[in-house]
PAROFI-913280 format. One record per atom (N, C-alpha, C): x, y, z. Coordinates in steps of 0.2 Angstrom, whole numbers, padded with zeros to 4 digits, always signed. Layout:
XYZ/...
END
This chain:
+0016-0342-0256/+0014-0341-0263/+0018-0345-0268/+0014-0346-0273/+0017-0352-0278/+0023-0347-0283/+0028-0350-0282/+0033-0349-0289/+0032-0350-0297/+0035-0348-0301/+0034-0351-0310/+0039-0346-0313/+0045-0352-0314/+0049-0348-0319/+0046-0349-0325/+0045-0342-0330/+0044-0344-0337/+0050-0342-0343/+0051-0349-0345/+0058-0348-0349/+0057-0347-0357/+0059-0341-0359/+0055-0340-0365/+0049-0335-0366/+0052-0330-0370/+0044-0324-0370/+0044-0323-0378/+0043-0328-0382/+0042-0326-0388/+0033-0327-0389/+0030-0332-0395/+0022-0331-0396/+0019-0333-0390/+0020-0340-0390/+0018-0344-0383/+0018-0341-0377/+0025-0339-0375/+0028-0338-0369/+0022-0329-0367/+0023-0326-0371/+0020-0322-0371/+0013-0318-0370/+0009-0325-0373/+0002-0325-0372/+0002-0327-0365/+0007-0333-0362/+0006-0336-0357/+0006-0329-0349/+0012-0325-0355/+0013-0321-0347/+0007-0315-0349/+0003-0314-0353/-0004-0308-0352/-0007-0312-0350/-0011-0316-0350/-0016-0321-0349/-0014-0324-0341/-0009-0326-0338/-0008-0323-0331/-0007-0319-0327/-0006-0314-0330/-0006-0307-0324/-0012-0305-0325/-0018-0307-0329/-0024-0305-0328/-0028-0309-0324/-0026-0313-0320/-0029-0317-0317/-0028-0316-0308/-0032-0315-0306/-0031-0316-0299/-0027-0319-0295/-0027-0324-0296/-0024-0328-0295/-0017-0331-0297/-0015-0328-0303/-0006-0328-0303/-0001-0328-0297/+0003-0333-0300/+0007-0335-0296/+0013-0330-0294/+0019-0329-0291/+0024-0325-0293/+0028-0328-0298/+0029-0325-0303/+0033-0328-0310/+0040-0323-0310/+0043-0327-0313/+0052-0325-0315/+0050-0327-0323/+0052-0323-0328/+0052-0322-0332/+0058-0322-0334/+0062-0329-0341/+0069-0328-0341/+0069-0329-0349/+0074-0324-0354/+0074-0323-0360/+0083-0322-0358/+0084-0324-0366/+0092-0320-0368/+0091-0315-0369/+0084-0312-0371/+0086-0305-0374/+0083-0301-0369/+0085-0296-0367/+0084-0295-0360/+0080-0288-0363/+0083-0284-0368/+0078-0279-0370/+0072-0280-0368/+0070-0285-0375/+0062-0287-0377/+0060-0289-0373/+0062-0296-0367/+0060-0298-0362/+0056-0293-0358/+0061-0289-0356/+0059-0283-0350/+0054-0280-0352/+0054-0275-0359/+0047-0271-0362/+0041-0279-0365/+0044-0284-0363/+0036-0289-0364/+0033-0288-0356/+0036-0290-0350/+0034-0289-0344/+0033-0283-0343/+0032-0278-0345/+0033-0272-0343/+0025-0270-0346/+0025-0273-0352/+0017-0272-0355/+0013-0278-0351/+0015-0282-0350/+0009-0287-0347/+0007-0282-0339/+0013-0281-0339/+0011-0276-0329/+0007-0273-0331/+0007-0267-0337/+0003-0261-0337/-0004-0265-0338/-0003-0268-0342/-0012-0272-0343/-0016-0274-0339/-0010-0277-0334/-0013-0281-0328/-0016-0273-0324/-0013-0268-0324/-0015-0265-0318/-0019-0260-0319/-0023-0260-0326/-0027-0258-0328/-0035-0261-0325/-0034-0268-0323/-0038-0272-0322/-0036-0272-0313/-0032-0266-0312/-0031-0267-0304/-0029-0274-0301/-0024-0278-0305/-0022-0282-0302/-0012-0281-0303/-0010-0282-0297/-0002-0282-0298/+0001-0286-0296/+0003-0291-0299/+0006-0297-0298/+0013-0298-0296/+0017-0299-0294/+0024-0299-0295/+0027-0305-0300/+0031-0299-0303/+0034-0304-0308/+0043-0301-0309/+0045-0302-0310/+0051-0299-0312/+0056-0303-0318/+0062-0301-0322/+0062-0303-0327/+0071-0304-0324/+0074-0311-0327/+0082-0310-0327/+0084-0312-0333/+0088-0310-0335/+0092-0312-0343/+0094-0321-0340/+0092-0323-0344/+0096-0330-0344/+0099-0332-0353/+0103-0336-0352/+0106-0339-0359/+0105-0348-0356/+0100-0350-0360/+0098-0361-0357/+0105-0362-0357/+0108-0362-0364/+0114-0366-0364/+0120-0366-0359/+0118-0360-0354/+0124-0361-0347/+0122-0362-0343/+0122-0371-0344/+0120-0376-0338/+0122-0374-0331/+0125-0371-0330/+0128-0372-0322/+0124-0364-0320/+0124-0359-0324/+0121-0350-0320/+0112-0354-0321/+0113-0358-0326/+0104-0360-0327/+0102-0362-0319/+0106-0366-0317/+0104-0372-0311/+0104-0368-0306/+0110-0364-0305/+0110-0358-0300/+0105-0353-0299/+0103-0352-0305/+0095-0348-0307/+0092-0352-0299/+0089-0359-0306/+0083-0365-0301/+0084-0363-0295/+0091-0364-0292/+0093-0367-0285/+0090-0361-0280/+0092-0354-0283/+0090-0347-0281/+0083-0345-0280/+0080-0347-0285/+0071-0347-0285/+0070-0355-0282/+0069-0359-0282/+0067-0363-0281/+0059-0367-0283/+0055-0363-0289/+0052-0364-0291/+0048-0370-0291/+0040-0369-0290/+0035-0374-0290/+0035-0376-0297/+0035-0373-0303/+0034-0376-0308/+0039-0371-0313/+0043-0376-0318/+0047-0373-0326/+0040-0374-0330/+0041-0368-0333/+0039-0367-0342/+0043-0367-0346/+0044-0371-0354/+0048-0369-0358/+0047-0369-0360/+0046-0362-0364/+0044-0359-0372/+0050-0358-0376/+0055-0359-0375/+0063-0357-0376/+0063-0362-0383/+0066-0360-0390/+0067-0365-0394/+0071-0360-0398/+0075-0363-0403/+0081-0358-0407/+0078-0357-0412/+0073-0361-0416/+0070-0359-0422/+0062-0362-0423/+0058-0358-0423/+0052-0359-0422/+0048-0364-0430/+0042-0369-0427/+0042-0376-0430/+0037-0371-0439/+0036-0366-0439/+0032-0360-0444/+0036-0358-0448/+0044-0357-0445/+0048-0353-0450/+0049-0352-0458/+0047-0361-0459/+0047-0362-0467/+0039-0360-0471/+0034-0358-0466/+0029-0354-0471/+0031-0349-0475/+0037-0344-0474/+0040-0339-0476/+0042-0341-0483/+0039-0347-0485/+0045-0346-0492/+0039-0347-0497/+0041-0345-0503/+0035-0346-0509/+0032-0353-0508/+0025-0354-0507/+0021-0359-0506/+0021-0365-0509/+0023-0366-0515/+0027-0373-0520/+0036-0374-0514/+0037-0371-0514/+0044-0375-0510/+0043-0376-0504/+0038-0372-0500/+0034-0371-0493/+0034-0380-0494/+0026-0383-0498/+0024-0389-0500/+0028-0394-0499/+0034-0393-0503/+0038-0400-0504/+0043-0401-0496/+0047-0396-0494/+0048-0395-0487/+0044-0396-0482/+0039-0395-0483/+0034-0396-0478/+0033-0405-0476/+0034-0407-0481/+0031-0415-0482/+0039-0417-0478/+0044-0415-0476/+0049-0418-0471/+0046-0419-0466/+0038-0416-0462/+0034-0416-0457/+0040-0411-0452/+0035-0409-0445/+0039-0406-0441/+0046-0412-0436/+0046-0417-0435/+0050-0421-0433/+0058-0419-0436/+0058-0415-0443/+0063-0414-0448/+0068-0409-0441/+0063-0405-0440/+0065-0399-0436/+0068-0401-0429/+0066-0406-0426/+0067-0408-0421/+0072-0404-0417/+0080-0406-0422/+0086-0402-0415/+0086-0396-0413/+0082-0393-0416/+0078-0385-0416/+0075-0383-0408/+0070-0389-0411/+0068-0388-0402/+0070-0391-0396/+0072-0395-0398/+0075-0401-0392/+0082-0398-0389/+0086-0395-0394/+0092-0393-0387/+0091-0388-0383/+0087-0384-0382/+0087-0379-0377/+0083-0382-0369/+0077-0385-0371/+0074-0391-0368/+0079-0396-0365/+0084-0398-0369/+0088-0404-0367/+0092-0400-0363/+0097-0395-0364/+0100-0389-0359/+0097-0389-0351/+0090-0385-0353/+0085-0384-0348/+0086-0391-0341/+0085-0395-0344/+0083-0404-0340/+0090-0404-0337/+0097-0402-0340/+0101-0403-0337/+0103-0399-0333/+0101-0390-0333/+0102-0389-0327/+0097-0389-0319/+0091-0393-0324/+0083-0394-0316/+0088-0402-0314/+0092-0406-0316/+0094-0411-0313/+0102-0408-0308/+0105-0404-0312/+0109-0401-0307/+0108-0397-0304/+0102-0393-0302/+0098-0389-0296/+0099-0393-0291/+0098-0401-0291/+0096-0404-0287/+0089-0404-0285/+0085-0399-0288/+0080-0397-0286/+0076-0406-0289/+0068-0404-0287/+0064-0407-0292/+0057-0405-0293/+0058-0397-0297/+0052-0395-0298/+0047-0396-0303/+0042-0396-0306/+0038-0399-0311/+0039-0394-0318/+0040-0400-0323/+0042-0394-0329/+0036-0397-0335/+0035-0390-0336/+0030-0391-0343/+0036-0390-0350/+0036-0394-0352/+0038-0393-0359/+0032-0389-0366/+0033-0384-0368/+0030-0380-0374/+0032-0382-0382/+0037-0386-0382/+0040-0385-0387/+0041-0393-0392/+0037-0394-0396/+0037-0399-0396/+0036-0404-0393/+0030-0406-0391/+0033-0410-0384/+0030-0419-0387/+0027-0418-0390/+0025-0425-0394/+0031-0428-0396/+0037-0424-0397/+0042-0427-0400/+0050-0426-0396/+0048-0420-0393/+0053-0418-0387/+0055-0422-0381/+0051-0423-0377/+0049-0427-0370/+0050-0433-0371/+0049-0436-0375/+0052-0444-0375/+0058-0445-0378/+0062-0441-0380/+0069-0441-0383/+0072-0439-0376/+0070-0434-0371/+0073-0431-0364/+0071-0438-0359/+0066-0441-0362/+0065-0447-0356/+0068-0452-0357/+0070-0454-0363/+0075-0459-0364/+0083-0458-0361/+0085-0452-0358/+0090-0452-0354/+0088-0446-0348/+0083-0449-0346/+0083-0448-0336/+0081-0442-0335/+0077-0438-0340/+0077-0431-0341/+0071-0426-0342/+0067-0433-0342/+0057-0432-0346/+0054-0426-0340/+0053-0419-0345/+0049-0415-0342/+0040-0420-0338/+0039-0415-0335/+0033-0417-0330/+0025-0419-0338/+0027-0416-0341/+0020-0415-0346/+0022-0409-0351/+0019-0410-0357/+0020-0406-0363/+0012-0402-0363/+0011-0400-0368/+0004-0396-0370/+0001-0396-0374/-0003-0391-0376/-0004-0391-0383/-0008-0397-0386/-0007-0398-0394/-0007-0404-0399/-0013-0407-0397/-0013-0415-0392/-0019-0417-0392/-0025-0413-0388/-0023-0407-0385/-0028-0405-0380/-0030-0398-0385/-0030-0397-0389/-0030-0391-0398/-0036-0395-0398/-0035-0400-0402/-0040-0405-0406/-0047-0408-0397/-0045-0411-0392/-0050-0411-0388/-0055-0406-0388/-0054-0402-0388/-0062-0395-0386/-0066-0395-0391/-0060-0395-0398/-0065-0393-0404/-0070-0398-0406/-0065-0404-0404/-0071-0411-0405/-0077-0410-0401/-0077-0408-0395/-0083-0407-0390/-0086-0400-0394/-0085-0395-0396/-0089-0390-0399/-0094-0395-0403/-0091-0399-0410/-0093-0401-0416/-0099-0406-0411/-0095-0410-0407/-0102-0415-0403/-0108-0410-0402/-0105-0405-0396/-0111-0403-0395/-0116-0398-0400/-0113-0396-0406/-0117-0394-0410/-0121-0399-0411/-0118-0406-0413/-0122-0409-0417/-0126-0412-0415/-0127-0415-0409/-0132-0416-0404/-0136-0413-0402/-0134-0407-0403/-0138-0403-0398/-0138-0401-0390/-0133-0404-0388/-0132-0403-0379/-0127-0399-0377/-0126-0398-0372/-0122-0393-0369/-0115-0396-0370/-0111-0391-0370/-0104-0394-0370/-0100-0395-0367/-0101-0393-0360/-0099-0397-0353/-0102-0404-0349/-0105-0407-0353/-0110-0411-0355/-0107-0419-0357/-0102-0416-0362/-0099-0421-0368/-0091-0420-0364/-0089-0428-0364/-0083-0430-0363/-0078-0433-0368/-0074-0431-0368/-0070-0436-0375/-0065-0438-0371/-0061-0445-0373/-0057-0447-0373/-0051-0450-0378/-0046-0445-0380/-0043-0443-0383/-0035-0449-0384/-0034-0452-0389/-0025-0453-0389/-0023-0452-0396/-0021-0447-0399/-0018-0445-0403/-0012-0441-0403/-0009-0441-0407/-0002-0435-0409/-0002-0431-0413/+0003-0427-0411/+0005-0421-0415/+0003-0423-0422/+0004-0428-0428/+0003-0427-0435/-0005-0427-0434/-0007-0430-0431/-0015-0427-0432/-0018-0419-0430/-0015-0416-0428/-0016-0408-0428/-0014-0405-0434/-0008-0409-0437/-0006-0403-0443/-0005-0407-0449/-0010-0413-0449/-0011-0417-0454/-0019-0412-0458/-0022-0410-0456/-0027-0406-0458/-0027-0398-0461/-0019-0397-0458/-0017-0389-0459/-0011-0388-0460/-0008-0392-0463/-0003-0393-0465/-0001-0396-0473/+0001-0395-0477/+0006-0397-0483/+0009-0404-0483/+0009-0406-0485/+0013-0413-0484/+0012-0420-0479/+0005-0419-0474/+0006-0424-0468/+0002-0429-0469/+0001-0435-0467/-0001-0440-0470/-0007-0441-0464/-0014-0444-0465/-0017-0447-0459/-0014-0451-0454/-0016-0451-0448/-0012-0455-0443/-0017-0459-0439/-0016-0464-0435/-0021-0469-0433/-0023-0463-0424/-0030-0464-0422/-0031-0465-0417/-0036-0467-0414/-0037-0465-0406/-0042-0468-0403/-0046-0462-0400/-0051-0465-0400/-0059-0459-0397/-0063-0464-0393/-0065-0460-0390/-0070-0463-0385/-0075-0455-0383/-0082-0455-0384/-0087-0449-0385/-0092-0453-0380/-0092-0448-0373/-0097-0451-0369/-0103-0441-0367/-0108-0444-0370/-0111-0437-0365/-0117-0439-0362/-0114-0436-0355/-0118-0439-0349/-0115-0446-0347/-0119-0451-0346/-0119-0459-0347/-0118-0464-0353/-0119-0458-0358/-0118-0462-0365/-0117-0462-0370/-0113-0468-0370/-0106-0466-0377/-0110-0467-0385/-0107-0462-0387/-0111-0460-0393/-0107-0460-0399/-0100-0463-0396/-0094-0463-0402/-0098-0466-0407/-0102-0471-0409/-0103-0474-0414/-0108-0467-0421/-0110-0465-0416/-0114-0461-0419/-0110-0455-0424/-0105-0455-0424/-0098-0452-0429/-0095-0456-0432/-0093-0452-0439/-0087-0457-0440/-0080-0450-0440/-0077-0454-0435/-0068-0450-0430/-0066-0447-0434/-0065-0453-0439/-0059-0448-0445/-0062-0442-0448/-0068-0441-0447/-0071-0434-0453/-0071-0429-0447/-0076-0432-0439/-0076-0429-0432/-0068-0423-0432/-0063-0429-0434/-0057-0425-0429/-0054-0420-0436/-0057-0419-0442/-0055-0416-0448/-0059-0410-0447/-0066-0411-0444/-0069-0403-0445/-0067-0402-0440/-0067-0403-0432/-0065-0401-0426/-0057-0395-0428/-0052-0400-0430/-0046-0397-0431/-0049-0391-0437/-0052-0393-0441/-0051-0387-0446/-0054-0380-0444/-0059-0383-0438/-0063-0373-0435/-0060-0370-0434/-0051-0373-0435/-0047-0367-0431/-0044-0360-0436/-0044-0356-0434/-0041-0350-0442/-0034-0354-0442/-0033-0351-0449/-0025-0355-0452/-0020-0349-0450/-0015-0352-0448/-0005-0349-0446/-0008-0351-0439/-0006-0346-0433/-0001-0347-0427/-0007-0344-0423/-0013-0342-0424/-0018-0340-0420/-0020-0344-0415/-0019-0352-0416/-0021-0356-0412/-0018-0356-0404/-0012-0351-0405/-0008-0352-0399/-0006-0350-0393/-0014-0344-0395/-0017-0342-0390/-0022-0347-0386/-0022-0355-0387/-0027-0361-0385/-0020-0365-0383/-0015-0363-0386/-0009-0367-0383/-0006-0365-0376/-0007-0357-0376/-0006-0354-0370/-0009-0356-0364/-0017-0355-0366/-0022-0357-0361/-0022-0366-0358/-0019-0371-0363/-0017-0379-0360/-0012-0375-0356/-0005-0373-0357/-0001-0372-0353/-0002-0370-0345/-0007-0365-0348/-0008-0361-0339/-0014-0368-0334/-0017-0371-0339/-0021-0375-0336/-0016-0381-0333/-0011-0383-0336/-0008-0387-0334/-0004-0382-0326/-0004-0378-0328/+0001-0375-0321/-0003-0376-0316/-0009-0373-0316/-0013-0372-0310/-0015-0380-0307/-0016-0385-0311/-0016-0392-0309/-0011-0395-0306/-0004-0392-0309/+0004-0396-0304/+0003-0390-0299/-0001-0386-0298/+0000-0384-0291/-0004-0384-0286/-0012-0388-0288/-0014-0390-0284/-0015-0398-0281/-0017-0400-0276/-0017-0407-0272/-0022-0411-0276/-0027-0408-0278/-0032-0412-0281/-0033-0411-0289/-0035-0417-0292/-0032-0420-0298/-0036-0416-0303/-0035-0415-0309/-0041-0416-0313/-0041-0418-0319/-0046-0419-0323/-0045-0424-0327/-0045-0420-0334/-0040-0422-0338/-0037-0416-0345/-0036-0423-0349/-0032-0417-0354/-0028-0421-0360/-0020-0418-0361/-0014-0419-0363/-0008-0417-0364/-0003-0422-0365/+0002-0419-0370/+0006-0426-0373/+0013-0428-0370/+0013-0429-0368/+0020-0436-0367/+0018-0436-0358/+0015-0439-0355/+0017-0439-0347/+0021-0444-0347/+0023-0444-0343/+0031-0449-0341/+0034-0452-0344/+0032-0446-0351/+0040-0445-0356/+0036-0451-0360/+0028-0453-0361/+0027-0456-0366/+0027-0453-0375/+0026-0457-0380/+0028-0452-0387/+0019-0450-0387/+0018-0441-0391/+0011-0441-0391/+0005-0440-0386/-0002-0442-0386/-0005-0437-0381/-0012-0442-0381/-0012-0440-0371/-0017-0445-0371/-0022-0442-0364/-0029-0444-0362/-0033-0443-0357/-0027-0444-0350/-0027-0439-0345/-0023-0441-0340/-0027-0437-0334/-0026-0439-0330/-0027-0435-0322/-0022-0431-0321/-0019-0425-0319/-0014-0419-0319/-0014-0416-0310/-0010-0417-0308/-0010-0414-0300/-0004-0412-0298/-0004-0411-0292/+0001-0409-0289/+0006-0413-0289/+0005-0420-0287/+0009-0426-0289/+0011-0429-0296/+0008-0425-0302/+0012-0426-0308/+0007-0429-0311/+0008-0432-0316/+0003-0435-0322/+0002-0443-0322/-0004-0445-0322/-0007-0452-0321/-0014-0452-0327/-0010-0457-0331/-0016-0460-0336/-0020-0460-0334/-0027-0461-0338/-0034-0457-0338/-0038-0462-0344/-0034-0469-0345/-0037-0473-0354/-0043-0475-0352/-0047-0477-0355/-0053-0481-0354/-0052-0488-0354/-0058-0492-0352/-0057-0498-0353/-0055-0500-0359/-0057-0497-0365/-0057-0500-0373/-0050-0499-0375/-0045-0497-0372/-0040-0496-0375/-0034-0497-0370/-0028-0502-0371/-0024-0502-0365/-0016-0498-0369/-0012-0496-0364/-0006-0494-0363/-0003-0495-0368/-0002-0501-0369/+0002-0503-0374/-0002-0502-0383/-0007-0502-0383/-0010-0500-0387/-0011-0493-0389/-0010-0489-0385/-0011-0482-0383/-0003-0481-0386/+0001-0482-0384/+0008-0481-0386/+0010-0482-0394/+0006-0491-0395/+0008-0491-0401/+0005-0485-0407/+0000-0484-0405/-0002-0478-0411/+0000-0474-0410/+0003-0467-0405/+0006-0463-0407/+0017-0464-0409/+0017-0471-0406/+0025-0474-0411/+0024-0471-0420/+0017-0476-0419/+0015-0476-0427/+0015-0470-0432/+0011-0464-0426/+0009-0459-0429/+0017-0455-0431/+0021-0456-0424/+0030-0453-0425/+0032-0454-0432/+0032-0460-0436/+0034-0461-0441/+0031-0457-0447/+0026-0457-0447/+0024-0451-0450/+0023-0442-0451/+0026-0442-0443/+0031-0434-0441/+0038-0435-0441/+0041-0439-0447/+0049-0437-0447/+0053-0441-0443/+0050-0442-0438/+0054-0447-0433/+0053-0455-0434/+0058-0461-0436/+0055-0468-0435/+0057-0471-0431/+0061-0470-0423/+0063-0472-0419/+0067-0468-0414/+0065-0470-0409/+0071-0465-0401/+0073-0473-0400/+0079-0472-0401/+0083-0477-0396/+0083-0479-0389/+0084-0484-0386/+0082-0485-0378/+0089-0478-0377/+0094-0478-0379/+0099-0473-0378/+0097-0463-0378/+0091-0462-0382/+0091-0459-0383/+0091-0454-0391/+0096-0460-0395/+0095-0457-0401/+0089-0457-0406/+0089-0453-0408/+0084-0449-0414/+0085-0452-0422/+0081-0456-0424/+0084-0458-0431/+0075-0457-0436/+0079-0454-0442/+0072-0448-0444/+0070-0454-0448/+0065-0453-0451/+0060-0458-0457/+0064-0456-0463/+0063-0460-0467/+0068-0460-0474/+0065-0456-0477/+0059-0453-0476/+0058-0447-0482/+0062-0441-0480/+0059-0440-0472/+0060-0434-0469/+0071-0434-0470/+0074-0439-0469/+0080-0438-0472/+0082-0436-0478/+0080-0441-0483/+0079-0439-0491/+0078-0432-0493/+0072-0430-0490/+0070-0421-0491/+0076-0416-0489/+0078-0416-0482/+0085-0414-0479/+0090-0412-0481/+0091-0417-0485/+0098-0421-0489/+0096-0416-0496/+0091-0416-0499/+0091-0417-0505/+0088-0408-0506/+0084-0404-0502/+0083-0399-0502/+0089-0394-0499/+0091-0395-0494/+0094-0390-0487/+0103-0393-0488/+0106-0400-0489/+0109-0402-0490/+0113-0403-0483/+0105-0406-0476/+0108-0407-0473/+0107-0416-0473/+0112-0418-0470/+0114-0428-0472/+0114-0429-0466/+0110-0430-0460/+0110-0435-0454/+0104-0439-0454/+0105-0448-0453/+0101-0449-0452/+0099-0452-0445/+0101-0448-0441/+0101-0450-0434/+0105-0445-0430/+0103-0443-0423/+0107-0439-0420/+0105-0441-0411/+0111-0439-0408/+0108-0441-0399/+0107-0434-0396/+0105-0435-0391/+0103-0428-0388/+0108-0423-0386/+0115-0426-0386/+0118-0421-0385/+0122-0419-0390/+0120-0421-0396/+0123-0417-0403/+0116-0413-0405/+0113-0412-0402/+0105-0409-0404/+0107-0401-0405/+0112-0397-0402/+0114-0391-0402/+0117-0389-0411/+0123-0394-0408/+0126-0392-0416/+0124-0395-0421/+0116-0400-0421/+0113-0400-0425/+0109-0395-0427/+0107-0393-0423/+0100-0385-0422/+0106-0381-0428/+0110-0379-0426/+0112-0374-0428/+0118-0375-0437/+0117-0380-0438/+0120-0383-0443/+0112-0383-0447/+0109-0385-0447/+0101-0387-0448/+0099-0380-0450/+0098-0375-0445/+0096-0367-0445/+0101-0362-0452/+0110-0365-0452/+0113-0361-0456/+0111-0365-0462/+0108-0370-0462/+0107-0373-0471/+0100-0369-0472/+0097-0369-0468/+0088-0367-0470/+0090-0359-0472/+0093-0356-0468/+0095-0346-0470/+0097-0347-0477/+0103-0353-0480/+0107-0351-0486/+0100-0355-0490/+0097-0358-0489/+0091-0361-0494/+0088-0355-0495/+0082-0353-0488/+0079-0346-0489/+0082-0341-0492/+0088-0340-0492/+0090-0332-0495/+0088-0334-0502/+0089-0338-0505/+0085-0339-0513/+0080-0336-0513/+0075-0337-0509/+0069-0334-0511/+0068-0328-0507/+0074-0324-0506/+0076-0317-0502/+0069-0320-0495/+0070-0323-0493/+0066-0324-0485/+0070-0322-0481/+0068-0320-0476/+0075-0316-0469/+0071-0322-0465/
END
């Protein structure tokens, strides 16, 4: 029987672990949180639910803390696990809707890349103890991964595939095709290169347009012409209700990605960063890991350059071959001049005491406007 450690049982994590134990087919899952109360009473509810439906999965839960690389690895090394999940992250990418909507707005335009060491060290932790397991299991990144994954790839660490972001915007594009055609929706293929700012350039405060690629085929033929993309990928995104409901569609990428690194034959999706590239592109997903999926009309390098592009417009203007993180001059400026935090660059292993320098400026900013 297949293994799945899930790390992390907050919004994401959580939907993932009800939405698997109602499934026949769950795998055995280890459930690992710091907070071991909440953790326990989360699997404790997903059991009861599942066995309403007479299904009883094995799942069991262990307190873990990411940041102790060495009990993390010894975890891995003990379970040995087919596939990590991360949903583990110190301050979730939403926390600043909390504040009155005029300072929300201007905050908001630092784009989610601001946030970066937020999600990134826990993540980075994680990689470092699946490298010292020794082990070499397949790891899904949840956490920003348009932005996360290729900051871990540039030092020998790129999770297996992220989720989410471009595969949000895939389905709903194929809904609005198939309304508008009139055909079925299994029917219509898209082919997808896009990043994270195109998600939340349409629901979002502050995001600019971003470049990308589309390719629309139903059945034998491409129908791309028959749209115009930039309006396409504006009402697709916008079907969605507005806050954090979408991420019960975040969950279900995640599980679909699971069930494809644990089986032998491929199939064909969408998901951002495979092998640690920035952003989200058509891929084939299997047991053997993740393999491009571009069309003839568009190559690698071209695919790359647009979500580079799109990066600069989510707060990040560059990952160094080393590694380092150096923000876009607004997303600094904003930082600096709101939060009064002054980095214009950071490597992955100051991403902790970033996170948490970064998190204590945002509490003393919030408490202005009594936010908890």
């Amino acid at each position: 029987m297949s293994k799945v450690l899930l790390m992390g049982s907050g919004e994401v994590g959580s939907h993932i672990l009800e939405f698997l134990v109602r499934d026949a087919k769950c795998p055995e899952l280890v459930v690992c949180d710091i907070n071991e109360e909440v953790g326990m009473k989360k699997v404790h509810n997903a059991l009861s639910g599942a066995s309403i439906f007479r299904l009883y999965p094995k799942v069991t839960f262990k307190k873990l803390d990411l940041l102790d690389v060495e009990t993390t690895a010894s975890l891995i090394k003990k379970e040995n696990p087919d596939v990590i999940i991360n949903c583990a992250v110190l301050q979730t990418w939403h926390t600043i809707r909390k504040l009155p909507n005029e300072v929300y707005k201007k905050l908001s335009e630092a784009s989610l890349g601001a946030w970066l060491p937020c999600q990134l060290a826990l993540a980075y932790h994680l990689m470092l103890a699946v490298k010292a397991s020794g082990l070499q299991p397949h790891v899904i990144n949840t956490a920003l991964s348009d932005l996360v994954n290729p900051v871990l790839a540039k030092v020998g660490l790129a999770p297996t595939i992220g989720i989410g972001n471009v595969e949000l915007i895939e389905p709903a594009v194929k809904l609005v095709v198939s309304n508008e055609l009139q055909v079925p929706t299994d029917i219509v293929k898209v082919y997808l290169v896009a990043h994270h700012q195109w998600w939340v350039y349409p629901r979002e405060s502050g995001y600019q347009k971003a470049p990308h690629f589309i390719k629309i085929m139903v059945q034998d033929n491409d129908v791309t012409s028959q749209f115009d993309t930039d309006q396409l990928l504006w009402d697709a995104i916008k079907l969605y209700p507005s806050g954090t409901e979408f991420t019960t569609v975040s969950a279900s990428s995640t599980i679909k990605n699971m069930y494809a690194l644990l089986s032998p034959s491929g199939i064909f999706t969408h998901s951002p960063s495979p092998k640690g590239l920035p952003g989200g592109y058509p891929i084939v997903l299997s047991k053997s890991g993740a393999e491009l999926a571009l069309p003839k009309e568009i190559t690698l390098d071209e695919a790359i350059y647009i979500n580079e592009t799109s990066a600069k417009l989510d707060g990040i203007d560059q990952v160094k071959e080393d590694g380092t993180v150096v923000y876009s001059k607004y997303t600094h400026k904003i930082l600096k001049e709101m939060l009064g935090f002054d980095h214009k660059s950071f490597k992955p292993e100051e991403s902790l005491a970033l996170a948490k320098e970064l998190m204590s400026k945002y509490k003393d900013f919030s408490s202005k406007y009594k936010v908890s």
